[in-house]
C-alpha positions as a Markdown table, in Angstrom:
| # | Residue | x | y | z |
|---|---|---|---|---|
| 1 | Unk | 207.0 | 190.6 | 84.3 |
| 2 | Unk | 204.3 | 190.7 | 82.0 |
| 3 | Unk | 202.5 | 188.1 | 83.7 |
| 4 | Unk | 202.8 | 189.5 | 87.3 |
| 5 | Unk | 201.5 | 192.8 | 85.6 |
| 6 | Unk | 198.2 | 190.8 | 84.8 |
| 7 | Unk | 197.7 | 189.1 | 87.6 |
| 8 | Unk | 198.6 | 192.2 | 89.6 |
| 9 | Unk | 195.9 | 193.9 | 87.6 |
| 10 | Unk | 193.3 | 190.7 | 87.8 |
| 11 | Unk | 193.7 | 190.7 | 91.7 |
| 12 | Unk | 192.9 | 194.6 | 92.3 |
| 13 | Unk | 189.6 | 194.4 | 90.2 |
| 14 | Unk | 188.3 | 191.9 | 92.0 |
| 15 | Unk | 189.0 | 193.9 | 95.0 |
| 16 | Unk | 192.7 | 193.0 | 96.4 |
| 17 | Unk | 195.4 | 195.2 | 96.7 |
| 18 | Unk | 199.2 | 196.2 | 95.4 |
| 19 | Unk | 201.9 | 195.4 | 97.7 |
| 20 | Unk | 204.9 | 197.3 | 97.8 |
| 21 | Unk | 207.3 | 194.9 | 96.7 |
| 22 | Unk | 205.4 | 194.5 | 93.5 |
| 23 | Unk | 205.2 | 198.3 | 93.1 |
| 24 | Unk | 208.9 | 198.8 | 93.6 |
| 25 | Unk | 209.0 | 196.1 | 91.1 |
| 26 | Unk | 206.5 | 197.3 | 88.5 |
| 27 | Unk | 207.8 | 200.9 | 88.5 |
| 28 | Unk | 210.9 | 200.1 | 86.8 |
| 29 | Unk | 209.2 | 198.0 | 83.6 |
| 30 | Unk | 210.9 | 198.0 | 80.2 |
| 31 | Unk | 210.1 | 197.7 | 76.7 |
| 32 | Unk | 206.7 | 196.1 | 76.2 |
| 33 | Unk | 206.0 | 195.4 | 80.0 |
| 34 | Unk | 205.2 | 199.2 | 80.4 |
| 35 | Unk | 202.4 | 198.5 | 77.9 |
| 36 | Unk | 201.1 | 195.8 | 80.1 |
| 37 | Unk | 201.0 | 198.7 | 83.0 |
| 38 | Unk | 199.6 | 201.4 | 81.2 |
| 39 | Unk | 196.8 | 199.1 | 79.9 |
| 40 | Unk | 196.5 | 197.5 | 83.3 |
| 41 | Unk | 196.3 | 200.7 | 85.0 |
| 42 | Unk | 193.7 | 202.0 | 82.4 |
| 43 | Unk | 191.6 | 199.0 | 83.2 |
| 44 | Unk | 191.5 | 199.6 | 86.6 |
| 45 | Unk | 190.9 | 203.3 | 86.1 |
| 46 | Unk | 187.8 | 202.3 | 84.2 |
| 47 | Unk | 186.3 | 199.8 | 86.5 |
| 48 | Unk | 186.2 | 202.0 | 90.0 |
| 49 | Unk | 186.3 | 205.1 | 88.5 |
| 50 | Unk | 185.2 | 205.6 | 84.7 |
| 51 | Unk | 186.3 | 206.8 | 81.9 |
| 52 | Unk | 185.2 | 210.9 | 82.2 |
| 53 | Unk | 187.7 | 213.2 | 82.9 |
| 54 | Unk | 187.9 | 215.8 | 85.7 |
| 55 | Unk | 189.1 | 219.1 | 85.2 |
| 56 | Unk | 190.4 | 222.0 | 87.4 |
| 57 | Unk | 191.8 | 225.3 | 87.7 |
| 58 | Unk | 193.4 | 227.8 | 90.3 |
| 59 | Unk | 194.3 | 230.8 | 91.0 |
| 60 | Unk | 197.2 | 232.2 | 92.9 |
| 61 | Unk | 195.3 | 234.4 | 95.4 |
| 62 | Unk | 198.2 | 235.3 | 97.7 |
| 63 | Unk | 201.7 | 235.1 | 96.2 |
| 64 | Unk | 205.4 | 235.0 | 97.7 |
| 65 | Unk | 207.0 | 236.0 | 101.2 |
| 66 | Unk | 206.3 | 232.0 | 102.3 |
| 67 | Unk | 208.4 | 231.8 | 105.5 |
| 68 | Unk | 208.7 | 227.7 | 104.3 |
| 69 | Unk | 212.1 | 226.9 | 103.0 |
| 70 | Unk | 210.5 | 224.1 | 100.4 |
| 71 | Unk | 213.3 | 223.6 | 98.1 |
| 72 | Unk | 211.2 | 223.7 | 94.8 |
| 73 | Unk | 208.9 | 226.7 | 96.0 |
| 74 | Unk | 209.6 | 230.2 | 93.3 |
| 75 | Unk | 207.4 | 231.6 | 96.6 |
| 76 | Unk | 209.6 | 231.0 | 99.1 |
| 77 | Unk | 211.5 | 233.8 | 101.1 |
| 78 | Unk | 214.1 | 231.5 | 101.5 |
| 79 | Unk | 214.5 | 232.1 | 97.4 |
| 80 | Unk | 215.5 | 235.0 | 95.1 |
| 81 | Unk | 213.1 | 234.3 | 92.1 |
| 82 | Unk | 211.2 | 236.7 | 89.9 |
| 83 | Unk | 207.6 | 235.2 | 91.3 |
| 84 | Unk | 205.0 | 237.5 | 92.1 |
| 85 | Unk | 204.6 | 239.1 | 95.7 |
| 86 | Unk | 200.8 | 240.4 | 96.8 |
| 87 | Unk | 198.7 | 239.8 | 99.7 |
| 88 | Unk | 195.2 | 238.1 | 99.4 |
| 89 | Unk | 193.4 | 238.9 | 96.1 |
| 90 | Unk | 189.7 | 241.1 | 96.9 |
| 91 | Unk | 186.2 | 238.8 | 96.7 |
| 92 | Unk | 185.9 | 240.2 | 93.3 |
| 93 | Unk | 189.0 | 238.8 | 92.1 |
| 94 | Unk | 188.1 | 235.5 | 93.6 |
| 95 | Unk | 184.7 | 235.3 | 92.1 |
| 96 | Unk | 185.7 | 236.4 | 88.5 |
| 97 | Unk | 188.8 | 233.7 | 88.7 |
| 98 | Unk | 185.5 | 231.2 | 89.7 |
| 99 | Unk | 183.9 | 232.3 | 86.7 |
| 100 | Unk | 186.4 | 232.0 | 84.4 |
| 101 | Unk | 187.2 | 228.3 | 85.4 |
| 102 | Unk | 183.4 | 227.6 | 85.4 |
| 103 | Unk | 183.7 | 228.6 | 81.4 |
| 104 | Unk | 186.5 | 226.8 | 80.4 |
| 105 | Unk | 184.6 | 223.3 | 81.5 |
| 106 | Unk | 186.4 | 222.9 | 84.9 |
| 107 | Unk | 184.4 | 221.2 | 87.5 |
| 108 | Unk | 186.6 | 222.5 | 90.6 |
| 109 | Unk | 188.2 | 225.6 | 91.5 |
| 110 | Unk | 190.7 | 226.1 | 93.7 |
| 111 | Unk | 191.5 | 229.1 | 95.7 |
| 112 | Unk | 195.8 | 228.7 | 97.3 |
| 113 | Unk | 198.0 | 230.9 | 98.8 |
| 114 | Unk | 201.0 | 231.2 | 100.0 |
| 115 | Unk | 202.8 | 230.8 | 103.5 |
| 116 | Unk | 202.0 | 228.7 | 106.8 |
| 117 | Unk | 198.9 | 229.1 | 106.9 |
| 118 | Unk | 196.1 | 231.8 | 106.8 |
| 119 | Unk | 195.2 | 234.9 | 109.3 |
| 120 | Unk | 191.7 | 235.6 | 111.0 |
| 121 | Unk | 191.0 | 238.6 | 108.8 |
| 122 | Unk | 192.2 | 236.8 | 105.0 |
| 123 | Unk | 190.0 | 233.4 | 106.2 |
| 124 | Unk | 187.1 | 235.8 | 106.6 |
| 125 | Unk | 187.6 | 237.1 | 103.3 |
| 126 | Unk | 187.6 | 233.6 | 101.9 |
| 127 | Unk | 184.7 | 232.6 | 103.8 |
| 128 | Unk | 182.6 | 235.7 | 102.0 |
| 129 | Unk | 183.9 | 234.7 | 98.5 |
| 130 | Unk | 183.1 | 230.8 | 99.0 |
| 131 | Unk | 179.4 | 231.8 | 100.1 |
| 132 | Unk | 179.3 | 233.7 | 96.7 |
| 133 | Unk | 181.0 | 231.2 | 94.6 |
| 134 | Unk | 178.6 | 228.6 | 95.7 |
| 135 | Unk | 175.5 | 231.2 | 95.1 |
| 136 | Unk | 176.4 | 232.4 | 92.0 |
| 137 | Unk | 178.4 | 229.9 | 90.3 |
| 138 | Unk | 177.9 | 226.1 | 89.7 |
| 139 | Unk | 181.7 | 225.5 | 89.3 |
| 140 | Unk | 182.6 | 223.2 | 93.3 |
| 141 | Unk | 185.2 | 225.6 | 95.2 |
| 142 | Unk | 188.7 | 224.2 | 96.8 |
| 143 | Unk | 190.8 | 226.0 | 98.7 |
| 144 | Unk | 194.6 | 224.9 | 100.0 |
| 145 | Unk | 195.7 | 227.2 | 102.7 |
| 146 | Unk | 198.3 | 225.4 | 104.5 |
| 147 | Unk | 198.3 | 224.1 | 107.9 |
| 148 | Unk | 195.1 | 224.1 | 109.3 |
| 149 | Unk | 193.1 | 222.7 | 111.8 |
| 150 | Unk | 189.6 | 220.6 | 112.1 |
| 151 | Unk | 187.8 | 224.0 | 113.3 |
| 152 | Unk | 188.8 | 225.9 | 110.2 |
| 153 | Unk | 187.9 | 223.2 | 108.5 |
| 154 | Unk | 184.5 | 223.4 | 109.3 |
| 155 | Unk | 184.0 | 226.5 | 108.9 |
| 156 | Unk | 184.9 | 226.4 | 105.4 |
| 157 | Unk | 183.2 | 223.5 | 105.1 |
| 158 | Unk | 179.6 | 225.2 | 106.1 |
| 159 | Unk | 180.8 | 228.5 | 103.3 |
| 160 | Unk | 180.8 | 226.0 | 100.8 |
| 161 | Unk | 184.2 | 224.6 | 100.1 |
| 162 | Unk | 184.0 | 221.3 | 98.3 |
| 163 | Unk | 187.4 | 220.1 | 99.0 |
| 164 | Unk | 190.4 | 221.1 | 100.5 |
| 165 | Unk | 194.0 | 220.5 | 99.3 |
| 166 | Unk | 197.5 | 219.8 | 101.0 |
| 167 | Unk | 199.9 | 218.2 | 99.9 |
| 168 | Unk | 202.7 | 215.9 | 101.4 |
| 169 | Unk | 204.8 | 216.7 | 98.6 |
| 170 | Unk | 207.1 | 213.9 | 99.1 |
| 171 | Unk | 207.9 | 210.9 | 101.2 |
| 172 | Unk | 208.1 | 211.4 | 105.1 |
| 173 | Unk | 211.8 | 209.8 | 104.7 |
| 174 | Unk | 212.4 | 212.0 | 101.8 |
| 175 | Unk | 210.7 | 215.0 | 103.3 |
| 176 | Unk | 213.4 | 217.2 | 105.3 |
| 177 | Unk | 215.7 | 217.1 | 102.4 |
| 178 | Unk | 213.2 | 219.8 | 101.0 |
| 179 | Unk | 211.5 | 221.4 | 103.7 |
| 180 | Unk | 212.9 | 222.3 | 107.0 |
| 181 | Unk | 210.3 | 224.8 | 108.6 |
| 182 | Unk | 207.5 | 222.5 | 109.8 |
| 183 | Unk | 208.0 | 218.5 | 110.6 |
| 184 | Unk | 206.1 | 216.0 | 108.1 |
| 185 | Unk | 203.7 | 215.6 | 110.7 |
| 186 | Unk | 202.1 | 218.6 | 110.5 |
| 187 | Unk | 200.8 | 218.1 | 106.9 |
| 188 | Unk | 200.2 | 214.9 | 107.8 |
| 189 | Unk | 197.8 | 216.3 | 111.0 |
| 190 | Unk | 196.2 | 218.4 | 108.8 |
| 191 | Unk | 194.8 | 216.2 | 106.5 |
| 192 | Unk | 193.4 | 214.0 | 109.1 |
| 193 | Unk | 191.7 | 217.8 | 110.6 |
| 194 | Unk | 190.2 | 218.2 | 107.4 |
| 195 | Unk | 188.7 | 214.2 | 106.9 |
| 196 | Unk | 187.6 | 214.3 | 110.4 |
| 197 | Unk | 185.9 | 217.5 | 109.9 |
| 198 | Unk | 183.8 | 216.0 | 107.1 |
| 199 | Unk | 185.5 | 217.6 | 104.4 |
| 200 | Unk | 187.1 | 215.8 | 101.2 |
| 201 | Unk | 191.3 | 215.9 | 100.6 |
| 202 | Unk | 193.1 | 216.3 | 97.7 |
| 203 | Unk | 196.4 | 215.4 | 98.7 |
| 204 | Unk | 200.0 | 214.2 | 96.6 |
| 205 | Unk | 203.1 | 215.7 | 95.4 |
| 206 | Unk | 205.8 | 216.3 | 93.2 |
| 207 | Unk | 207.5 | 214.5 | 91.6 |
| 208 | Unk | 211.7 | 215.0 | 90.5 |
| 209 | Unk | 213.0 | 216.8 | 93.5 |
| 210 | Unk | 215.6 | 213.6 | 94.2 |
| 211 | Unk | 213.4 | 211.0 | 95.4 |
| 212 | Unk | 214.1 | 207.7 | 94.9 |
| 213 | Unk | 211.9 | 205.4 | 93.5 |
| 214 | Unk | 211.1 | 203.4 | 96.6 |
| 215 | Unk | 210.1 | 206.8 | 98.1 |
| 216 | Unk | 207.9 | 207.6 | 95.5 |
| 217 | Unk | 205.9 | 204.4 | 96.8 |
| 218 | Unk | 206.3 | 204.9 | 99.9 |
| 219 | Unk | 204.3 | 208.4 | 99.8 |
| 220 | Unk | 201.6 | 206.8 | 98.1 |
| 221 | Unk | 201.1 | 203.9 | 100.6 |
| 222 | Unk | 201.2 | 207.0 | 103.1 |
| 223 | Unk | 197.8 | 208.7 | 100.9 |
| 224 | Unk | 196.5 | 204.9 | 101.0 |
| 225 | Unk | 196.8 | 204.6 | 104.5 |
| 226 | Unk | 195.5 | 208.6 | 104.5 |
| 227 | Unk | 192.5 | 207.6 | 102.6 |
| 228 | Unk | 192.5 | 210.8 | 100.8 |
| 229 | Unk | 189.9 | 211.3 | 97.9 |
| 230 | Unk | 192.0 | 212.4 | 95.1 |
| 231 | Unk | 195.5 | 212.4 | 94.4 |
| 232 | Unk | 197.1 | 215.6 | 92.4 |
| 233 | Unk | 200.9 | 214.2 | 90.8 |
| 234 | Unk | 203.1 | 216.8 | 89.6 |
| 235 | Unk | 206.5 | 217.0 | 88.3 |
| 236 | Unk | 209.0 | 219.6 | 88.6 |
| 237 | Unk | 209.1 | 222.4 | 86.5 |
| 238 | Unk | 212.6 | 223.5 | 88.1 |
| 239 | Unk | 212.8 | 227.1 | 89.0 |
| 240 | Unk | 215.4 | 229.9 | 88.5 |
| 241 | Unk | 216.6 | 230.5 | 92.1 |
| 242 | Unk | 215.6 | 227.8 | 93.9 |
| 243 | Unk | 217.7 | 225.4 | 95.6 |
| 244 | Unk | 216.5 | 223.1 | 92.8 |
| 245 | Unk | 217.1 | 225.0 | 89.8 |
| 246 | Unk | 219.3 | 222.7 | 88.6 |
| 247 | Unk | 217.3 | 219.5 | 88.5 |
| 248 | Unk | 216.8 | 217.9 | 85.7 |
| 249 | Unk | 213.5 | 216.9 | 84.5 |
| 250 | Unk | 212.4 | 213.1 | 84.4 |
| 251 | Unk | 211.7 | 211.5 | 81.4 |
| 252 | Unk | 208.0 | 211.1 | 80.0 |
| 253 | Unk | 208.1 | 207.4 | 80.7 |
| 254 | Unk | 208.6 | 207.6 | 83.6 |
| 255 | Unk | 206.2 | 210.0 | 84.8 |
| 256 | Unk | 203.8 | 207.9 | 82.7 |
| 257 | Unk | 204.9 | 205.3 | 84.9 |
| 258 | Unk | 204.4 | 207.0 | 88.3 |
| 259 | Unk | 201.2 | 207.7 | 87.3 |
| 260 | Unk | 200.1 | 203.5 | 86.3 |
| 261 | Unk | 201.5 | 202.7 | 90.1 |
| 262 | Unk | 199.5 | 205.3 | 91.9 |
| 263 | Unk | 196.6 | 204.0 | 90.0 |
| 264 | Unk | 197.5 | 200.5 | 91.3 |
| 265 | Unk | 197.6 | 202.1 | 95.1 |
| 266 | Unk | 194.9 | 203.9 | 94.8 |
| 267 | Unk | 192.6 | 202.1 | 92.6 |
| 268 | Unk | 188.9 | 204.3 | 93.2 |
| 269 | Unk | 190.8 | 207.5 | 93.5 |
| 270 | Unk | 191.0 | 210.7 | 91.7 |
| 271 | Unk | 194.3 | 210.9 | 90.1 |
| 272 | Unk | 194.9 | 214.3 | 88.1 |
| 273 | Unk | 197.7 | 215.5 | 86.7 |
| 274 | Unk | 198.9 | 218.8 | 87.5 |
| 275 | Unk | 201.9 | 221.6 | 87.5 |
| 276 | Unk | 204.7 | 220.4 | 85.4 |
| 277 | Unk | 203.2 | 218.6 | 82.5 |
| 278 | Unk | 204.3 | 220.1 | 79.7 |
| 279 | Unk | 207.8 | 220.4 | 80.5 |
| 280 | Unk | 208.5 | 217.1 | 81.6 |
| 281 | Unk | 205.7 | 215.1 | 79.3 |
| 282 | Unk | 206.0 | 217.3 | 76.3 |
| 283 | Unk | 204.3 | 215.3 | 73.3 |
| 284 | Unk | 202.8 | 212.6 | 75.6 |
| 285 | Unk | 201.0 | 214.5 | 77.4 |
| 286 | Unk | 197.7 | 212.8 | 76.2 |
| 287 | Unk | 199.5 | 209.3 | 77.2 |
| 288 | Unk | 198.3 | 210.3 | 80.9 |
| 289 | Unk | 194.7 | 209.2 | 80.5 |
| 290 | Unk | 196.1 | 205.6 | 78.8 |
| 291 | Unk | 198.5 | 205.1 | 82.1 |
| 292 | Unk | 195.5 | 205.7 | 84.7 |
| 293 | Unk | 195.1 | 209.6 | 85.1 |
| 294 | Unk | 191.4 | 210.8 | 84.9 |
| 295 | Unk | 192.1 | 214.0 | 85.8 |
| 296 | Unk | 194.0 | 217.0 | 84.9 |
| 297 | Unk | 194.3 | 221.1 | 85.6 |
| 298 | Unk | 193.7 | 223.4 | 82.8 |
| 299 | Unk | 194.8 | 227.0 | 82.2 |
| 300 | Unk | 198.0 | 228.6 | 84.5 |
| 301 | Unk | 199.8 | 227.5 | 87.9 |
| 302 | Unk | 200.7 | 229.3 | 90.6 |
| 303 | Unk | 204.0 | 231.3 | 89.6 |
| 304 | Unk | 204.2 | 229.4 | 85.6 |
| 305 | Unk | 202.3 | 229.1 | 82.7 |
| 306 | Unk | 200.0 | 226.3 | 82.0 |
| 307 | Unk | 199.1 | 225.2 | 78.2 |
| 308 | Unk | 196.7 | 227.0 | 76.1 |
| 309 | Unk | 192.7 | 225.9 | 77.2 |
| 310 | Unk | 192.1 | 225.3 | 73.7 |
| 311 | Unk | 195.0 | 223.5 | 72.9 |
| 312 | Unk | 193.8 | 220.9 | 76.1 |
| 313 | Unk | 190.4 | 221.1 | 75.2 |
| 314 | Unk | 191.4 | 219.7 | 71.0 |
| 315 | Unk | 193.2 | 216.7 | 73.1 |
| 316 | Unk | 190.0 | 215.8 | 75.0 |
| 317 | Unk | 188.2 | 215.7 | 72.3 |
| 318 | Unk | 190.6 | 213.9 | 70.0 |
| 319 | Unk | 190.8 | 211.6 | 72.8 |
| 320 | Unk | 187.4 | 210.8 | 72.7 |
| 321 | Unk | 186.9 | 211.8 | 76.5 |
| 322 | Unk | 184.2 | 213.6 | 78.0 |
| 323 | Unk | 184.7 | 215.9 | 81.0 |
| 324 | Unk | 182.7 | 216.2 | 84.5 |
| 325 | Unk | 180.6 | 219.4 | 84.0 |
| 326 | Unk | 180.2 | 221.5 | 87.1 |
| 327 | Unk | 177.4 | 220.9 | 89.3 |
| 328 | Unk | 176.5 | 221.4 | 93.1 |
C-alpha cells in the first residue's frame, strides 16, 4: 500500500486528483502505511497551502430550543440536556466575544446560533455587530445561522462577514439517520446561496455518529463537488441526553486518518479541526498538523469546554508553527 500511497501523493501535487476507490482504500491503512499517509498528506498540505496555522474561535450567541431533531445536538428540543437556553446575545456581547478571540491570536471569529434559521429582528442585530466588528476590530467575522438564502447572504456579506459556515454534518446517505426536520438538500442549497452570493463557506461535519467509512468519503467528495473553501472536521464529544449519548468515541488514529483523506480530497483547502478534539484525540492532538490539518479552534464550543488557550498556544509553539494573525 505504501507504494500506491506515494504515487497517490506524487499525482495530486502535480495537479491530479484522489479517486474514491483509493480513498476507501487508503482510509483503512495499518502499521507503517499510515506513516506514508500522514507524511503524504503533510506534503500536500505544504505545497497548496503552507505550513502556517489558522486559528478560530466562537461564541454561542443564541443557545437551545432548536426545533431540529439532530441526533448529536445538547441544543435540540428534541433532547433533555443540561445545555444552556437564551435568545440572541446584545451587540456588546458580540463585540467583547470579537475582542477576546482577536487577543488570543485567532484570525476568524465566528458568531452561531441555534435553530432553523434566524428572524428579521435578531439578523438586524447581527448586521449592527458585524459593521462594528469590522470597524473596531481586525479579527475577520463568521457567522453560521442555519438555513439561509442568497439575499441574506449578501446582506451579511456587505456588514462585513468574512465567511459563512454550514455544515452537512454527514453524508447525504447517512444524513436522515440523524436529522429528520429538514431534507439534506436544504443545507446543501444553502451553501450554494452563500457561494453564489460572493461569500466564502466553511462547510464539514462530524465525525462518530455511525457512519461508515465509505460515507465519510462520500461527504467529502460532496464538499469537493461543493467547492467550499474550508473544511471544519469534528468528532463527537457524545452528550448526556442525546439520542447519541451512548456512542463511543473513535480512536485517535483514526481521526488522524480522516483528517490525511480529506487532505487528499481537498488538497488547497482549509482543513481545521474543531469540537471534539480532546476527547477523542487526547495526547495526539498535536499529530493533527503531521496528518494534513492547518487549522484548528481555540478556547470553548458551543455547549462544552474547549482546552486551555495557553495550553494550545505551548503546542504551536513547541511545534514550531506560526499562526495567521488577523488582518482585514
Amino acid at each position: 500500500m505504501e507504494i500506491l500511497i506515494n504515487d497517490a501523493v506524487e499525482r495530486i501535487i502535480q495537479g491530479g486528483s484522489l479517486t474514491p476507490e483509493e480513498a476507501l482504500r487508503f482510509i483503512d491503512a495499518e502499521g507503517a502505511a499510515v506513516f506514508d499517509l500522514f507524511r503524504g498528506a503533510s506534503r500536500i498540505k505544504e505545497r497548496f497551502v503552507g505550513p502556517e496555522v489558522h486559528l478560530c474561535s466562537i461564541i454561542n450567541a443564541k443557545s437551545g430550543r432548536c426545533s431540529e431533531d439532530c441526533a448529536f445536538c445538547a441544543q435540540s428540543a428534541h433532547h433533555d440536556t443540561d445545555a444552556p437556553v437564551y435568545p440572541l446575545v446584545q451587540e456588546e456581547r458580540l463585540l467583547e466575544s470579537a475582542r477576546a478571540a482577536e487577543a488570543s491570536g485567532s484570525a476568524c471569529f465566528g458568531i452561531i446560533t441555534s435553530g432553523t434559521t434566524v428572524n428579521g429582528a435578531e439578523l438586524e442585530q447581527i448586521l449592527t455587530a458585524l459593521r462594528r466588528i469590522r470597524r473596531e476590530t481586525t479579527i475577520l467575522p463568521s457567522c453560521s445561522l442555519g438555513i439561509i438564502d442568497e439575499e441574506t447572504a449578501r446582506k451579511l456579506k456587505d456588514a462585513g462577514m468574512d465567511t459563512y459556515h454550514h455544515n452537512l454534518e454527514t453524508a447525504e446517505s447517512f444524513f436522515p439517520s440523524i436529522c429528520s426536520t429538514h431534507p439534506y438538500q436544504d443545507d446543501v442549497n444553502t451553501v450554494r446561496a452563500v457561494k453564489k452570493a460572493g461569500v466564502k463557506v466553511c462547510s464539514g461535519g462530524i465525525f462518530g455518529l455511525g457512519e461508515s467509512a465509505a460515507q465519510r468519503v462520500e461527504m467529502a467528495f460532496t464538499l469537493k463537488e461543493l467547492d467550499v473553501d474550508s473544511v471544519p472536521i469534528n468528532f463527537l464529544n457524545p452528550i448526556e441526553g442525546t439520542r447519541l449519548e451512548g456512542a463511543a468515541n473513535i480512536s485517535a488514529m483514526e481521526c488522524l486518518k480522516i483528517i490525511a483523506i480529506y487532505r487528499m480530497i481537498l488538497p488547497d483547502k482549509r482543513i481545521t479541526v474543531c469540537g471534539g478534539r480532546e476527547k477523542n484525540l487526547g495526547d495526539l492532538q498535536s499529530w493533527i498538523f503531521f496528518a494534513g490539518a492547518n487549522g484548528t479552534m481555540i478556547g470553548n464550543y458551543l455547549t462544552t469546554q474547549g482546552r486551555n488557550i495557553d495550553v494550545d498556544l505551548k503546542m504551536f509553539r513547541d511545534l514550531g508553527l506560526k499562526t495567521v494573525m488577523c488582518a482585514h
